[in-house]
C-alpha positions as CSV (number, residue, x, y, z in Angstrom):
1,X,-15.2,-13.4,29.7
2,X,-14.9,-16.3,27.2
3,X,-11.6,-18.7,27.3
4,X,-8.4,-17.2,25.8
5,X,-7.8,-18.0,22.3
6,X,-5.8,-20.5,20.8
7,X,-2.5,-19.6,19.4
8,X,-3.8,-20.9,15.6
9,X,-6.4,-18.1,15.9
10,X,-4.5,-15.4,17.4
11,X,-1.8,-15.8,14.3
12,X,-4.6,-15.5,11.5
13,X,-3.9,-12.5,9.6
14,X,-6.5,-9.8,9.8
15,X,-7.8,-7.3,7.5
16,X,-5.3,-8.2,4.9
17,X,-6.0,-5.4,2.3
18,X,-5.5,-3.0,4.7
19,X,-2.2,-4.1,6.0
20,X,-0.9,-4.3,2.6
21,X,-2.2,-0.7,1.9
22,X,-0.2,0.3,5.2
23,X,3.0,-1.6,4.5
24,X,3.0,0.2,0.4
25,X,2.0,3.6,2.1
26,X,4.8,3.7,4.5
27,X,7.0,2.3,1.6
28,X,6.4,4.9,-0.4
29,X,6.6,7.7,2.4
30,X,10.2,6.6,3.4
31,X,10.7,6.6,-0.1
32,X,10.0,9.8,-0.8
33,X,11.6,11.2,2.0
34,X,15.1,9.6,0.6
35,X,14.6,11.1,-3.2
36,X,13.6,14.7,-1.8
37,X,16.4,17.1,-2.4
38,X,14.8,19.5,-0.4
39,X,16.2,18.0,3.3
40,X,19.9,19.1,2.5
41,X,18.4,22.9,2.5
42,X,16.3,23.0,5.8
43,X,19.2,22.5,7.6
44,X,20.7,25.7,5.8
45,X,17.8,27.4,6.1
46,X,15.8,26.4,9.5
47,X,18.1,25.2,11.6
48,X,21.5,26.2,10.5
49,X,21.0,30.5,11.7
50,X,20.1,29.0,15.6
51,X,23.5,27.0,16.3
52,X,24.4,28.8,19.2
53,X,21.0,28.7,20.9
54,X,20.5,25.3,21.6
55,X,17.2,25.0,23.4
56,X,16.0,27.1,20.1
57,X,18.0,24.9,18.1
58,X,15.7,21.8,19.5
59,X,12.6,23.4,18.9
60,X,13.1,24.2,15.4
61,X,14.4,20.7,14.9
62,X,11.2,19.2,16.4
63,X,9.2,21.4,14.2
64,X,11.6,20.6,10.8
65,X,11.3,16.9,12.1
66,X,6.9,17.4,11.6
67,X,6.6,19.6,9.2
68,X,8.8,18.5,6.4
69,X,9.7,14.7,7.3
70,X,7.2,12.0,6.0
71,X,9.4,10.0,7.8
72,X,7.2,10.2,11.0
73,X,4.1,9.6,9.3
74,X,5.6,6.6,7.8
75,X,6.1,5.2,10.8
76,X,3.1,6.1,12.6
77,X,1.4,4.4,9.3
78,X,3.6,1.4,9.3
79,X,2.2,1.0,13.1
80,X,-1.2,1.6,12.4
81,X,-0.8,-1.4,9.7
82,X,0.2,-3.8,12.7
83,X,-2.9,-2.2,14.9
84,X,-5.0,-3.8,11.8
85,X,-3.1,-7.0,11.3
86,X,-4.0,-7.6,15.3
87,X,-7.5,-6.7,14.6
88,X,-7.5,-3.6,16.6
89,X,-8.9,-1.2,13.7
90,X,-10.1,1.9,15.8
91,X,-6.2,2.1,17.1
92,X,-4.7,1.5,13.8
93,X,-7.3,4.0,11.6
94,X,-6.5,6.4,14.2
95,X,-2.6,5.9,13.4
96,X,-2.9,5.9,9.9
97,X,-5.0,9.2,9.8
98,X,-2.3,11.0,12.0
99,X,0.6,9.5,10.2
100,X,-1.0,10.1,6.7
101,X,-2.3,13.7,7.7
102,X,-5.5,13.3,5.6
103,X,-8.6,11.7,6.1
104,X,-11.2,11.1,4.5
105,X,-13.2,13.8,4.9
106,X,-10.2,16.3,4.9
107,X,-9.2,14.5,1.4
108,X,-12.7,15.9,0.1
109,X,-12.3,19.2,2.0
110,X,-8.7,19.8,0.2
111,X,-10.6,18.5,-3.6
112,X,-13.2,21.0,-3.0
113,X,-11.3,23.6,-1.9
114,X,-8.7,23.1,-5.0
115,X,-11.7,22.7,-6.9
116,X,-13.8,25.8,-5.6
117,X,-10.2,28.3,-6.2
118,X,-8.6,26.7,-8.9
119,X,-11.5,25.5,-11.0
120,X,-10.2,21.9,-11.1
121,X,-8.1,19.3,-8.6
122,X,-5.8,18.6,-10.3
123,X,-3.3,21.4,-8.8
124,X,-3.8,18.8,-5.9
125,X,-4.2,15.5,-7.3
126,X,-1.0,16.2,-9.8
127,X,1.4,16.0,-6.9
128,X,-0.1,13.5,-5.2
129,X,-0.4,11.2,-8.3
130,X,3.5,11.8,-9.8
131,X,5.7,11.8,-6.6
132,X,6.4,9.0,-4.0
133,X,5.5,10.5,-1.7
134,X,1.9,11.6,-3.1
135,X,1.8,7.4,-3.8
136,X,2.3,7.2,-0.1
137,X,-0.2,9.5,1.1
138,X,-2.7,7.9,-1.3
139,X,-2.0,4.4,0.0
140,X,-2.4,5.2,3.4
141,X,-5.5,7.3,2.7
142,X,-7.2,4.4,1.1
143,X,-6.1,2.2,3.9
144,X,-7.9,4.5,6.1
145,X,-11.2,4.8,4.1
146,X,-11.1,0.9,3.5
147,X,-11.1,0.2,7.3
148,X,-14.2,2.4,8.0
149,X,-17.7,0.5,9.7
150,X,-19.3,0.6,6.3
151,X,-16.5,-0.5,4.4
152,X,-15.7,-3.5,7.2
153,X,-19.7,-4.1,6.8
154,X,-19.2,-4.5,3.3
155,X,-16.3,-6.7,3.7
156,X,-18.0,-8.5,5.6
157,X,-21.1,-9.4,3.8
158,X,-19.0,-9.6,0.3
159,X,-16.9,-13.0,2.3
160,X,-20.1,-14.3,2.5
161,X,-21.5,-14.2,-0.1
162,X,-18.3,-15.5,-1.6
163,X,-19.1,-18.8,1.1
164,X,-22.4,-19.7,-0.4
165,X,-21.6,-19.1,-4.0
166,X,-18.5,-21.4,-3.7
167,X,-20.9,-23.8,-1.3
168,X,-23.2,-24.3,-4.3
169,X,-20.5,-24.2,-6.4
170,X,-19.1,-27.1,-4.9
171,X,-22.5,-28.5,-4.2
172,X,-23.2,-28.9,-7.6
173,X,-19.8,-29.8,-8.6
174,X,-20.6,-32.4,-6.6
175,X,-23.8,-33.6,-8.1
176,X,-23.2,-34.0,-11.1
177,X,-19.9,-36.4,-10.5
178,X,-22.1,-38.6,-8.4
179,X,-24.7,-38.7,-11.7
């Protein structure tokens, strides 16, 4: 086990794309959750009929709360944001995939599908593409997909290859003042 780390190194941002992807995602989840008319009418219609049965009244709440808020998954995205800014990106992909409800390979399961009865995916990608919450859901999946090995390997490798072209950059910037 190697020393601890200084504070300077522990502060450095991490995977900065990906936490900006997360903060816009659960931006625009929370957003959409505000502009949706729809909230006002599942308590009329879900939970309203089960007043007087409270234990009933607390299970459809919980299952309202899931399956019609993306107000959970915002902040379950929003936390798998800070997972990546700490540089813990198993933990955090893991968060963002719950809180966005796709990943990758369900986002190609649902185009294929769309695609396979439909003829096209755009009945799916419409929605997705003109609401907030669609924007949200998009963000977040992107996060997710940018954080996978191969996309942290190419990450990787891009940085440095950005290092040696700016070293010779500044290598011959270098040279030729000195001529």
């Amino acid at each position: 086990m190697g020393s601890p780390r200084p504070w300077w190194r522990q502060r450095r941002v991490k995977h900065r794309d990906a936490v900006t992807l997360c903060v816009l995602s659960s931006a625009f989840l929370l957003a959409g959750e505000i502009a949706n008319p729809v909230l006002a009418s599942l308590y009329a219609e879900f939970l309203a009929p089960v007043l007087g049965e409270p234990a009933l009244f607390a299970f459809r709440a919980l299952l309202v709360f899931f399956g019609f808020t993306s107000a959970f998954g915002a902040v379950l995205v929003w936390a798998g944001g800070w997972y990546f800014l700490r540089g813990r990106v198993g933990r955090g992909r893991a968060l963002v995939g719950l809180g966005v409800g796709l990943t990758s390979l369900s986002l190609v399961s649902r185009l294929a599908y769309y695609t396979l009865v439909f003829g096209s995916p755009l009945p799916f990608l419409v929605p997705l593409a003109t609401t907030l919450t669609g924007a949200g859901v998009l963000c977040g999946t992107a996060a997710h997909m940018v954080m996978g090995q191969y996309a942290l390997l190419l990450k990787k490798q891009a940085w440095a290859a950005w290092r040696r072209w700016r070293r010779v950059r500044r290598a011959e910037a270098g040279g030729r003042a000195r001529a």
